[in-house]
Backbone as a printed PyTorch tensor [residue, N CA C, xyz], in Angstrom:
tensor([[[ 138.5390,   61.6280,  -93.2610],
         [ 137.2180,   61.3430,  -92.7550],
         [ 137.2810,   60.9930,  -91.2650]],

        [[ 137.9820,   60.4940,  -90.7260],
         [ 138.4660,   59.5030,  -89.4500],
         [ 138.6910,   60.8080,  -88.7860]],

        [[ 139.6990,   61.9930,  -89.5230],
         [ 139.5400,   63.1990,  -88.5580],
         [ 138.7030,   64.2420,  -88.4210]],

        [[ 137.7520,   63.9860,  -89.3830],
         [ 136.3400,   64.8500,  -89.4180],
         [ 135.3530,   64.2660,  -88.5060]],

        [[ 135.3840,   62.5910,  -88.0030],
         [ 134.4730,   62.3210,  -86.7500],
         [ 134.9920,   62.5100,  -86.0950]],

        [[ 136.1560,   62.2120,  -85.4870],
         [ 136.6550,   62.5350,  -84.2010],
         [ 136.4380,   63.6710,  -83.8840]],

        [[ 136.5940,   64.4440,  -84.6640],
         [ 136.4540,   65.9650,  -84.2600],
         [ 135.0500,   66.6520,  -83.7670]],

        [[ 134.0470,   65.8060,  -84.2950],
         [ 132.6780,   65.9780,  -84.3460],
         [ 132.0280,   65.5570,  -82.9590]],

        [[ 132.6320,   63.9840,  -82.7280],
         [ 131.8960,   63.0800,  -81.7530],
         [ 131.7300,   64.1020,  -80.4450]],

        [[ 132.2440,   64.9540,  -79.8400],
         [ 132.2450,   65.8610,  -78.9320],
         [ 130.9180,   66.3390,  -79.1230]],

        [[ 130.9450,   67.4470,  -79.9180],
         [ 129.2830,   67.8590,  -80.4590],
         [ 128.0890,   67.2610,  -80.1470]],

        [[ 128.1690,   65.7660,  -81.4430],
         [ 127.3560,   64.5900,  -81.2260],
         [ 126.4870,   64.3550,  -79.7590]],

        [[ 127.8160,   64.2560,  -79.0200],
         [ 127.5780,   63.4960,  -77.7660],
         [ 126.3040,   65.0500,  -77.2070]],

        [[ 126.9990,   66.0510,  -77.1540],
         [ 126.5420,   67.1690,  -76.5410],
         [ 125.1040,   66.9500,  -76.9820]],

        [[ 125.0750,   67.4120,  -78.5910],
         [ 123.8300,   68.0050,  -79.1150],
         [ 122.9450,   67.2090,  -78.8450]],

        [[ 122.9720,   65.3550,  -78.9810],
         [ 122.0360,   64.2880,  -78.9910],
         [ 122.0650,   64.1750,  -77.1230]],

        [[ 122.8980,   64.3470,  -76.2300],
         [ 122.9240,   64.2730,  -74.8310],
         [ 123.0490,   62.3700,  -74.1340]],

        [[ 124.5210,   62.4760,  -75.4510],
         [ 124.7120,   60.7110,  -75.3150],
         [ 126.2460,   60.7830,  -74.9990]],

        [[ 126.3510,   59.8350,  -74.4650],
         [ 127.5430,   59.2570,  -73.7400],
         [ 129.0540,   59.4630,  -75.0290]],

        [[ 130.1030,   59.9030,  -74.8020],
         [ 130.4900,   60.0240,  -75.6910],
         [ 130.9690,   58.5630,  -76.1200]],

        [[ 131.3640,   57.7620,  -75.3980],
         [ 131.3760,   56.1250,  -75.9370],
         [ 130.5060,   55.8480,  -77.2400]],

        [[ 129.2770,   56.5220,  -76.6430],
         [ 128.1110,   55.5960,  -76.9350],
         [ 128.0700,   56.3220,  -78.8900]],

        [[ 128.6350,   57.5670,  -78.5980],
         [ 129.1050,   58.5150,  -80.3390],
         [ 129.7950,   57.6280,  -81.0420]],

        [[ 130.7120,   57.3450,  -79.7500],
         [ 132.3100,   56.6360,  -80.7000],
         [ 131.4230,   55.2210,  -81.2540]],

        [[ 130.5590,   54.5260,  -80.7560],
         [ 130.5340,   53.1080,  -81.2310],
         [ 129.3510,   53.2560,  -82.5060]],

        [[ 128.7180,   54.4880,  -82.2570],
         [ 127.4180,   55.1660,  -83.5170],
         [ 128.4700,   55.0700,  -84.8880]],

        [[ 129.9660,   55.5670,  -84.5710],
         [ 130.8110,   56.1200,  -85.7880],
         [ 131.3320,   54.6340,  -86.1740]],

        [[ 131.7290,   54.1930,  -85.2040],
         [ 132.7160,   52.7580,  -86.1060],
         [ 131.5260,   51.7940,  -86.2520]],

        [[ 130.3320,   51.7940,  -85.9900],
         [ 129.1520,   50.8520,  -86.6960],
         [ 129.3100,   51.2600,  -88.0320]],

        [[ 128.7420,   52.7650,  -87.8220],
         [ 128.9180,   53.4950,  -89.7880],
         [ 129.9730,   52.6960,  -90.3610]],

        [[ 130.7370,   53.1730,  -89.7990],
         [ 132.1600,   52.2650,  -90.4360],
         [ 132.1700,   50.9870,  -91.0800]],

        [[ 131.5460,   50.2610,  -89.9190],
         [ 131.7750,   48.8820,  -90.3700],
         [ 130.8310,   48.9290,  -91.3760]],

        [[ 129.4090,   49.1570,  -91.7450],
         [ 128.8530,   49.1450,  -92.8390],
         [ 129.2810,   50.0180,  -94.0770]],

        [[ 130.1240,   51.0690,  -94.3470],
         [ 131.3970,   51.5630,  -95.2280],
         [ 131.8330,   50.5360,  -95.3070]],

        [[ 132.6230,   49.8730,  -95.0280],
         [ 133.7430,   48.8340,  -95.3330],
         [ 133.0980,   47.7190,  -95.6360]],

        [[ 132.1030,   47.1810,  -95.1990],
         [ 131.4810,   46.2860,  -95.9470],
         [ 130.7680,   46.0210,  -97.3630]],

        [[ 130.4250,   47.4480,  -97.4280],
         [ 129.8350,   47.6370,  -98.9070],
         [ 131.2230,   47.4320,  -99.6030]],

        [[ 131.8970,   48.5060,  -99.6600],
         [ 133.3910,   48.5800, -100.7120],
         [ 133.5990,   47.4210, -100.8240]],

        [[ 134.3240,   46.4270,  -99.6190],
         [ 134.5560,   45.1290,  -99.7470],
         [ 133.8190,   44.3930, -100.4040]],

        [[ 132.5250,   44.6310, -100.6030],
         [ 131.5540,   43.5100, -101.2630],
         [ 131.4150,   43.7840, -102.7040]],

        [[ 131.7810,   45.2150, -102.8890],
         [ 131.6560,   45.7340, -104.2870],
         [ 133.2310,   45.2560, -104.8310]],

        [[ 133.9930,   45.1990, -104.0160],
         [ 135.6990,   45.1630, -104.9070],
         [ 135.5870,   44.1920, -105.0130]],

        [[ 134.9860,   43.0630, -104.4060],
         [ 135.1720,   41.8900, -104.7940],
         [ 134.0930,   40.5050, -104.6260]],

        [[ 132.9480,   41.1770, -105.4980],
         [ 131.7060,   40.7560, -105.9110],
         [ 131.0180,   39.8590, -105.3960]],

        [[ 130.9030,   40.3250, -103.9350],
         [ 130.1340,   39.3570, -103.0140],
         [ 129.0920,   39.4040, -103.1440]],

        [[ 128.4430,   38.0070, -102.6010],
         [ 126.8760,   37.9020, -103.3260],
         [ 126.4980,   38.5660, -101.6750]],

        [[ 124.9530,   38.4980, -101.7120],
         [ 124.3570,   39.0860, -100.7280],
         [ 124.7730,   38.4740,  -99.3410]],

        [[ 124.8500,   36.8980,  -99.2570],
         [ 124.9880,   36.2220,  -97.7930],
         [ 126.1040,   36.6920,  -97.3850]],

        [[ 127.2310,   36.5530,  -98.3590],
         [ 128.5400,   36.6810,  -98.2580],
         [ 128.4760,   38.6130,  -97.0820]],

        [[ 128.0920,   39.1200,  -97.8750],
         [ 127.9990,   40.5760,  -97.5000],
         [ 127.9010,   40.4970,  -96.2760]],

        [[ 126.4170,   39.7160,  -95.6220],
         [ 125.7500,   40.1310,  -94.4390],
         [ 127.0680,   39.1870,  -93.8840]],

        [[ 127.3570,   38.2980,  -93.8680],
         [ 128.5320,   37.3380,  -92.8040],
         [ 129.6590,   38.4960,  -92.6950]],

        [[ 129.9670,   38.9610,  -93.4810],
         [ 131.4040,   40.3470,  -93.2770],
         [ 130.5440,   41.4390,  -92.3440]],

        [[ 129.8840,   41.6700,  -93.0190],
         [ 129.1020,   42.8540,  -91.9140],
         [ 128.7670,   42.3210,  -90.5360]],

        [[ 128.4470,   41.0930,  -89.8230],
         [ 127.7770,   40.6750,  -89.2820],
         [ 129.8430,   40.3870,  -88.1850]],

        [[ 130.2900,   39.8960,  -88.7020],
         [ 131.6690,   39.7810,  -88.6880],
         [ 132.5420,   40.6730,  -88.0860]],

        [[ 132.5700,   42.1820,  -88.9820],
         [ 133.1670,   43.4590,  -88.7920],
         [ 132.0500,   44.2670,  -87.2150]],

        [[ 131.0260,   43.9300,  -87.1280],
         [ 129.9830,   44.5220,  -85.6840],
         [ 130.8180,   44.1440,  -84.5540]],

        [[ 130.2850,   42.4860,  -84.6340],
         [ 131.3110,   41.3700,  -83.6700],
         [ 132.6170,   42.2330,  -83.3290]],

        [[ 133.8090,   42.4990,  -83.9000],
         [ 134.6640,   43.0640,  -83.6190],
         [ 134.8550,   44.4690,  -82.7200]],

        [[ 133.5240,   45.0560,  -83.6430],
         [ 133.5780,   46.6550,  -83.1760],
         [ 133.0500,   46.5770,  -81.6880]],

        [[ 131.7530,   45.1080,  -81.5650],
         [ 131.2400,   45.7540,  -79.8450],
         [ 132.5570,   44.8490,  -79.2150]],

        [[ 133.3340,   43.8820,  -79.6970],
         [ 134.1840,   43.2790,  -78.6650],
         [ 135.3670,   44.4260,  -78.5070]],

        [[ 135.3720,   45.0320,  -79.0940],
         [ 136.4070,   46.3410,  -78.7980],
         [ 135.9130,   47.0400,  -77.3900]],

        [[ 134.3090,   47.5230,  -77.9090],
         [ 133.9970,   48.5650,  -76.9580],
         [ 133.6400,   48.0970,  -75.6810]],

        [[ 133.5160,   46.5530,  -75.5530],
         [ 133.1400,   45.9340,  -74.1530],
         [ 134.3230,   45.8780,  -73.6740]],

        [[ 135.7330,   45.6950,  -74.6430],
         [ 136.8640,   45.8140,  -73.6310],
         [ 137.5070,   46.6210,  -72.8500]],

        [[ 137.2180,   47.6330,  -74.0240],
         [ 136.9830,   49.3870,  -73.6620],
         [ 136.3500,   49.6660,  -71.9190]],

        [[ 135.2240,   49.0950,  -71.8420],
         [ 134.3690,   49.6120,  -70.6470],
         [ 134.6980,   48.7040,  -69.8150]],

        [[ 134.8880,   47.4390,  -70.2560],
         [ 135.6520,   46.6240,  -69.0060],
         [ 136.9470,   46.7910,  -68.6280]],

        [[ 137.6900,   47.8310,  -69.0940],
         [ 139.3930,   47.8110,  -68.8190],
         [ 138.7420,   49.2250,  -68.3930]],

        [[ 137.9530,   49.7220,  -67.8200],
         [ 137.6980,   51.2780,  -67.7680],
         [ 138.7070,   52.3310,  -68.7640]],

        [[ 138.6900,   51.7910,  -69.6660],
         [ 139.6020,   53.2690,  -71.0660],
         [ 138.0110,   53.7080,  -71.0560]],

        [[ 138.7740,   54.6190,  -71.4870],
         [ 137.6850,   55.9430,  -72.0810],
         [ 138.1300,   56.1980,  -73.5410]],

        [[ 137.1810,   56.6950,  -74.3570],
         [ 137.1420,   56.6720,  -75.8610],
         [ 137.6630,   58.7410,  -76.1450]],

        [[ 136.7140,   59.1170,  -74.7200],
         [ 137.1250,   60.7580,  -74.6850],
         [ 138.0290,   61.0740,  -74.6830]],

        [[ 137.9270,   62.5160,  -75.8180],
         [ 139.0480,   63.2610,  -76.1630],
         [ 138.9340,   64.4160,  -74.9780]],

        [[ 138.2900,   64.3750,  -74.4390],
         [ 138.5830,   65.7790,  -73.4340],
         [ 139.3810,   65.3540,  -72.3820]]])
C-alpha cells in the first residue's frame, strides 16, 4: 500500500495542482486515521480513548512535516 501512494502522490500533486508536500501529508493523515481505527478495534478502545490516539498519531505526523519544511528536506521523489 505504502508503495501504491508513493507512486501515486506525483499524479495527486499534478492532477489536484498541490504542492507535493502538501500530497505527502493528505497520505500519512489517511494513515494516521488507518492506524487508529485497527488499533482501537485490536484492542477495544472506547470512543475517547480512540480520539486521544488519533489526536496523538496527527501531532506526530504535522511535527514531522514542520521539521521537514524547517530543515528544507523535500518529501519529492523527482
Amino acid at each position: 500500500m505504502v508503495k501504491k501512494l508513493t507512486d501515486m502522490r506525483p499524479n495527486l500533486a499534478i492532477k489536484y495542482e498541490l504542492d507535493d508536500q502538501l500530497v505527502t501529508l493528505a497520505i500519512a493523515q489517511a494513515a494516521v486515521g488507518i492506524a487508529a481505527d485497527v488499533a482501537s478495534q485490536a484492542t477495544g478502545m472506547d470512543s475517547d480513548k480512540h480520539i486521544q490516539l488519533q489526536d496523538r498519531l496527527h501531532a506526530v505526523v504535522f511535527d514531522a512535516m514542520n521539521e521537514l519544511l524547517r530543515d528544507g528536506g523535500s518529501t519529492s521523489c523527482h
